[in-house]
Backbone as ProteinMPNN parsed JSONL, in Angstrom:
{"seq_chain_A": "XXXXXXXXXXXXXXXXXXXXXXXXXXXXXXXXXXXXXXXXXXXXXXXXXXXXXXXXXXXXXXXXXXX", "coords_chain_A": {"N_chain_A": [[-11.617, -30.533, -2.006], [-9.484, -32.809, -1.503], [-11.013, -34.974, -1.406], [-11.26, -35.129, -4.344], [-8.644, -36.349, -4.844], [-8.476, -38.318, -3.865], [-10.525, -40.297, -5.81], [-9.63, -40.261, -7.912], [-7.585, -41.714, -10.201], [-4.906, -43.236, -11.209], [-2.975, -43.608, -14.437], [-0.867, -46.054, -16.244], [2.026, -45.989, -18.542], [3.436, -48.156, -20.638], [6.03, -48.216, -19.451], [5.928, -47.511, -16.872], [5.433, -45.172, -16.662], [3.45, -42.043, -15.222], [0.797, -41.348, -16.8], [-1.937, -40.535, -17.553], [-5.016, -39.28, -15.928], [-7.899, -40.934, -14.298], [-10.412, -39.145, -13.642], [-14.101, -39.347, -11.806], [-17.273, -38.427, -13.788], [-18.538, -36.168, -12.823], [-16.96, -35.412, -10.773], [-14.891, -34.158, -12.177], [-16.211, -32.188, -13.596], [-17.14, -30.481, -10.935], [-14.114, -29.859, -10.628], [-13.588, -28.258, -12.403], [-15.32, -26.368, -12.138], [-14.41, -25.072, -9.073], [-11.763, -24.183, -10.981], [-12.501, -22.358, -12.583], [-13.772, -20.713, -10.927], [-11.309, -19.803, -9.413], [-10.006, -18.258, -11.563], [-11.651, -16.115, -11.98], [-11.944, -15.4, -9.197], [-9.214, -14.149, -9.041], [-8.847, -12.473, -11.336], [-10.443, -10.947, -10.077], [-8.778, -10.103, -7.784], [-6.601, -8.503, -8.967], [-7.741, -6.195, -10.145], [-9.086, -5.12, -8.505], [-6.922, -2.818, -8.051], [-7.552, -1.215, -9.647], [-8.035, 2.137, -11.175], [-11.61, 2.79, -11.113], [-14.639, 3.917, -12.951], [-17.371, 5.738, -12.693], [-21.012, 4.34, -13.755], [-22.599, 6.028, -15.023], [-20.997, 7.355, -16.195], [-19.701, 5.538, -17.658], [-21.421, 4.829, -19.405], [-22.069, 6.905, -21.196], [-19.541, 6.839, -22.291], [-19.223, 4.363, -23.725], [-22.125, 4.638, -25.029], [-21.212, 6.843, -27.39], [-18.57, 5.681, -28.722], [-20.474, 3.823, -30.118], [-21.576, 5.415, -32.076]], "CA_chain_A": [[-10.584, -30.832, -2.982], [-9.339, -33.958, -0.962], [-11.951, -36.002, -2.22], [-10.66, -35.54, -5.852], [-7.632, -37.148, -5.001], [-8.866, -39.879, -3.654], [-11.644, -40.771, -6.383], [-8.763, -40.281, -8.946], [-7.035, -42.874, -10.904], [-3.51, -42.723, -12.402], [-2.934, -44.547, -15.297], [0.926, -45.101, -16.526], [2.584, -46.673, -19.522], [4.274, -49.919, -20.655], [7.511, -48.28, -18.013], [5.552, -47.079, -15.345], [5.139, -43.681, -16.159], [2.207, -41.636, -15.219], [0.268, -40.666, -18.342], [-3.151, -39.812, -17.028], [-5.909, -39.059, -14.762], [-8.952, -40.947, -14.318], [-11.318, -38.916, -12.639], [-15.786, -39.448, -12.327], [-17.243, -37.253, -14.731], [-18.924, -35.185, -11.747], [-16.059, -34.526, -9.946], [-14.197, -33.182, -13.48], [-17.832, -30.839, -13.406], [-16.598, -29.97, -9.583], [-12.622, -29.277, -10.607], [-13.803, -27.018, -13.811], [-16.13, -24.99, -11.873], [-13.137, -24.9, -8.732], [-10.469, -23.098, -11.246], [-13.203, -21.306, -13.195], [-13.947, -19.315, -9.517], [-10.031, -19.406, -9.131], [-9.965, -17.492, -12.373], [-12.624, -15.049, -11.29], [-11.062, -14.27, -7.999], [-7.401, -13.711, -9.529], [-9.254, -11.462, -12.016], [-10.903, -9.29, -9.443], [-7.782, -9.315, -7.305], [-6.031, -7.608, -10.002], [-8.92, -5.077, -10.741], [-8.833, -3.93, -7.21], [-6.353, -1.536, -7.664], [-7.668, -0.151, -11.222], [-9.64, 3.181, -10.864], [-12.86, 3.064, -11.426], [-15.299, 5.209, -12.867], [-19.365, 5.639, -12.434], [-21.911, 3.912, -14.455], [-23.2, 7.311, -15.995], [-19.822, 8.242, -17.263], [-18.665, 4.39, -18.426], [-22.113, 4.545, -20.35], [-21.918, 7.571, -21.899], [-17.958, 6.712, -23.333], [-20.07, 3.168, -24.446], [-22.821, 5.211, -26.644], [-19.945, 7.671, -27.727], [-18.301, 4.553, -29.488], [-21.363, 3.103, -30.958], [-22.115, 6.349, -33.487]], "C_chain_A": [[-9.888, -32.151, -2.68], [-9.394, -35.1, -1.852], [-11.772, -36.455, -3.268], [-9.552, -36.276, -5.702], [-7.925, -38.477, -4.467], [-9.954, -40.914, -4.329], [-10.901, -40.438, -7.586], [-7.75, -41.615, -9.095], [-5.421, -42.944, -11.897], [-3.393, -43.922, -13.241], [-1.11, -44.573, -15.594], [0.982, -46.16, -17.579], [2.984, -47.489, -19.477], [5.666, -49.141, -19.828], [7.426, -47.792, -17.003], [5.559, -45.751, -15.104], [4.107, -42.851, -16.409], [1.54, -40.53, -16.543], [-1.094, -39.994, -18.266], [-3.956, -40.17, -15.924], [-6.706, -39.725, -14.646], [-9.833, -40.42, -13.828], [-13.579, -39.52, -12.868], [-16.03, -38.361, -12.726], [-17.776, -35.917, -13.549], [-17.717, -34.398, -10.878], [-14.829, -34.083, -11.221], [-14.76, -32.088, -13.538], [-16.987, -29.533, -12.337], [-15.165, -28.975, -9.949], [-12.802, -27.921, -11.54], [-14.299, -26.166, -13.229], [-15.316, -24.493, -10.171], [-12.237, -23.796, -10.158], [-11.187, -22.093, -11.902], [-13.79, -19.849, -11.931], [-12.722, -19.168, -8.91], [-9.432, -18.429, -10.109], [-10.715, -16.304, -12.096], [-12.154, -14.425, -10.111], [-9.528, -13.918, -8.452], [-8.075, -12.545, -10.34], [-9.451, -10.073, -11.102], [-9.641, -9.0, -8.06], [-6.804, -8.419, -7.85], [-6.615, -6.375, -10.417], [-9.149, -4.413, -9.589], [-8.251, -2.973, -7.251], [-6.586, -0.758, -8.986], [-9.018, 0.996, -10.533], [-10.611, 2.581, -11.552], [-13.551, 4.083, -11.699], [-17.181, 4.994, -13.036], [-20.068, 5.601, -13.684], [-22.268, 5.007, -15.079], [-22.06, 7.444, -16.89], [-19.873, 6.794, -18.503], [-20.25, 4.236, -19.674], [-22.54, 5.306, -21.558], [-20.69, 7.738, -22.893], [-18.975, 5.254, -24.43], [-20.711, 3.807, -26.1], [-21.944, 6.105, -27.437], [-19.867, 6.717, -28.701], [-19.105, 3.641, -30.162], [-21.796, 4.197, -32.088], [-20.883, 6.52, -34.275]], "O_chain_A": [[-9.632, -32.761, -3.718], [-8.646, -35.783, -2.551], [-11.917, -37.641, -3.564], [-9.419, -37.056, -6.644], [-7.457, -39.554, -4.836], [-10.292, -41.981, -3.815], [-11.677, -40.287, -8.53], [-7.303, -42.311, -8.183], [-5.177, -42.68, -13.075], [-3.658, -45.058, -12.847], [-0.296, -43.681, -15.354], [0.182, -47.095, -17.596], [3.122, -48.003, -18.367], [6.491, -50.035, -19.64], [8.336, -47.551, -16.21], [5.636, -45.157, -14.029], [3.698, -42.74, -17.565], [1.804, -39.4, -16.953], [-1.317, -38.961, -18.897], [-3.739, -41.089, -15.134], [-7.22, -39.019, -15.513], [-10.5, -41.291, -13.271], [-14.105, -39.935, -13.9], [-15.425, -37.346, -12.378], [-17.266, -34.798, -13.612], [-17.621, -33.234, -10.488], [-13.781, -33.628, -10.764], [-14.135, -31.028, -13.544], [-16.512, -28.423, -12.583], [-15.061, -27.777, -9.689], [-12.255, -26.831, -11.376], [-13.96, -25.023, -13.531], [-15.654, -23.337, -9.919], [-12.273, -22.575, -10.006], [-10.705, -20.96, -11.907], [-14.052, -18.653, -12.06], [-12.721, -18.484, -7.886], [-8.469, -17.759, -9.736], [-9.976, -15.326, -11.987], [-11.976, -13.216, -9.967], [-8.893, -13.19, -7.688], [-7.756, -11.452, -9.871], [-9.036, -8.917, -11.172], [-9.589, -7.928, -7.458], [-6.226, -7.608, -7.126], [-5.943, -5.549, -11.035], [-9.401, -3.208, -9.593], [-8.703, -2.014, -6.624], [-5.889, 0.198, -9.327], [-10.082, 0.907, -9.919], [-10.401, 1.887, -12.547], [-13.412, 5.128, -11.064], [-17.863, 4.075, -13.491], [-19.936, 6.449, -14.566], [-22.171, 4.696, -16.266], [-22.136, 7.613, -18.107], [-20.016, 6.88, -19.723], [-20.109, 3.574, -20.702], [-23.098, 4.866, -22.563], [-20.664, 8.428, -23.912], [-19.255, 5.346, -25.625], [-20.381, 3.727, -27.283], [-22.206, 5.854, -28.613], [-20.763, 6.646, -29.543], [-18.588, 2.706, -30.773], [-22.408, 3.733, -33.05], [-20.913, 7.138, -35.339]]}, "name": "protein", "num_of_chains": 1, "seq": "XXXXXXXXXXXXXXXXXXXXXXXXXXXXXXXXXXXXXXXXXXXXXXXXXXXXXXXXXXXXXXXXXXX"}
């Protein structure tokens, strides 16, 4: 994550205030797929504490709701 800050670019306005980012398109690739597995683990830390129930049952409520 470092790296991004140092291969980043701030841009700023006619009074010197910071308006955007430049980053290389690869390491934009890098940051997207970073919060997209920061989204994924926040998800399943949250889902830890939900019961669960076994593939037979959750597929039999499934076809249930499809007739």
């Amino acid at each position: 994550m470092t790296n991004i800050v140092k291969e980043a670019q701030v841009l700023y306005d006619a009074k010197g205030k910071k308006t955007h980012v430049l980053l290389p398109f690869k390491t934009y690739e890098k940051l997207l797929d970073y919060l997209e597995d920061l989204e994924d683990f926040q998800a399943m830390k949250e889902a830890e504490h939900e019961k669960s129930i076994p593939w037979a049952e959750a597929k039999k409520k499934l076809l249930r709701r499809k007739k």
